[in-house]
C-alpha positions in Angstrom: 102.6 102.2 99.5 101.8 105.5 100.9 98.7 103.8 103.0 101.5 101.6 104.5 104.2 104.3 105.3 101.6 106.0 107.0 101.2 103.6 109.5 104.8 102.8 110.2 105.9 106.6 110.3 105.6 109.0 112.7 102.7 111.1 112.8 102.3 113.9 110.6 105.4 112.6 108.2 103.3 111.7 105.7 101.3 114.6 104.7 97.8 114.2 103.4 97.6 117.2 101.1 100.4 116.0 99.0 98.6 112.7 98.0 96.2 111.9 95.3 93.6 109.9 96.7 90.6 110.0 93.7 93.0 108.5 90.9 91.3 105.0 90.0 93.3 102.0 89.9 95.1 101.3 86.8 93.0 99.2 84.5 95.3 98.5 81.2 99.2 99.5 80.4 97.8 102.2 77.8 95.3 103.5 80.2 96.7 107.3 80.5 94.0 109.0 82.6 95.5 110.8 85.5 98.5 109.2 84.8 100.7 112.2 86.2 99.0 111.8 89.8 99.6 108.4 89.6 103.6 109.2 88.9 103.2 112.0 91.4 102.0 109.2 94.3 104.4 106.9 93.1 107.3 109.7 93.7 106.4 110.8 97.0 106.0 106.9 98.4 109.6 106.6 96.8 111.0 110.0 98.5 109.0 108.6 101.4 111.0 105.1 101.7 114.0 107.0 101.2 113.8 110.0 103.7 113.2 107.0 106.2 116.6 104.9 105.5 114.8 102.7 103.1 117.2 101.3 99.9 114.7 101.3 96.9 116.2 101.3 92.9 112.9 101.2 90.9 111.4 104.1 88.8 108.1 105.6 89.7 106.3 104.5 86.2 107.4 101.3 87.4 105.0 101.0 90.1 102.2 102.7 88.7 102.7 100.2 86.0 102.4 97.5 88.8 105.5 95.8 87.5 106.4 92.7 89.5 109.7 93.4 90.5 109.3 97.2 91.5 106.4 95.9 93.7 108.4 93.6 95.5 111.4 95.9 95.8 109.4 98.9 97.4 107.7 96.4 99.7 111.0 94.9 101.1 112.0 98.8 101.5 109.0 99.4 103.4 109.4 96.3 105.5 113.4 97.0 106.2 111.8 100.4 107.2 109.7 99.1 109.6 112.1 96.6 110.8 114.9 99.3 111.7 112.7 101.3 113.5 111.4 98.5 115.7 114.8 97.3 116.5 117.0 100.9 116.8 117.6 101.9 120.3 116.1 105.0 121.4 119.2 107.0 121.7 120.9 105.7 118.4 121.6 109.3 117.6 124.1 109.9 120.0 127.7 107.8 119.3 129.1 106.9 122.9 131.7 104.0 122.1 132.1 101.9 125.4 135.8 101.7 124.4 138.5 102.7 126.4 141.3 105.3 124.0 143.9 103.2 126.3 143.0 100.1 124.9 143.1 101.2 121.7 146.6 102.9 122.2 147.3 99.8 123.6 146.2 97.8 120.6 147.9 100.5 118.2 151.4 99.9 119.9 151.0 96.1 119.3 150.4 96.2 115.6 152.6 99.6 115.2 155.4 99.4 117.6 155.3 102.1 120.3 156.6 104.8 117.7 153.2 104.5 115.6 152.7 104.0 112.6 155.6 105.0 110.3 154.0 105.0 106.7 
C-alpha cells in the first residue's frame, strides 16, 4: 500500500524514514515476529489514504493479516485517491460560483413571495 501511495502522491508526502522496509512478508496467522512494524506500516498507509481524501473502514491488523476484504477496501481507497486527483481542477481550492446573487434573489422571491421567507 505505501509502495503505491508513493507513486500517486506528491513528492516527499510519503516519508521514507517512517516506514519499515526489512519486516518479511507474513508467513502464517500466528507468525508474531515484527508484528508491531507490520501494524506500524499498516497505520501510516491507512493515515496516508486518509490525509489524501481517501474513505477507508478497516483496522490495521486487518491488513497485516491480509484479510480479503480490508485488501480490497484499502485498494479501492487508493484507487478513488488516484482517481480524484486526476480529475480535480487545478484551482479546486478556491469556491467561485458562476451564479449570479440576482438570480437567486430572483428564485427566492418565486418560492418565498417577495417578503422572504416567513418561518
Amino acid at each position: 500500500y505505501l509502495e503505491l501511495m508513493k507513486v500517486i502522491c506528491d513528492e516527499g508526502t510519503v516519508k521514507d524514514e517512517l516506514i519499515n522496509y526489512d519486516v518479511p512478508p507474513l508467513t502464517s496467522s500466528s507468525d508474531d515476529n515484527m508484528m508491531s512494524e507490520r501494524v506500524a506500516n499498516a497505520r501510516y498507509a491507512i493515515s496516508l489514504i486518509r490525509m489524501h481524501g481517501g474513505d477507508i473502514f478497516v483496522l490495521p491488523e486487518d491488513l497485516v493479516i491480509m484479510d480479503s476484504k480490508a485488501v480490497l477496501s484499502a485498494y479501492a481507497a487508493i484507487m478513488t485517491v488516484d482517481y480524484e486527483k486526476r480529475t480535480k481542477p487545478a484551482n479546486s481550492n478556491q469556491y467561485n460560483p458562476d451564479v449570479d446573487l440576482a438570480d437567486i434573489k430572483q428564485s427566492e422571491d418565486a418560492i418565498y413571495g417577495s417578503s422572504g421567507f416567513s418561518g
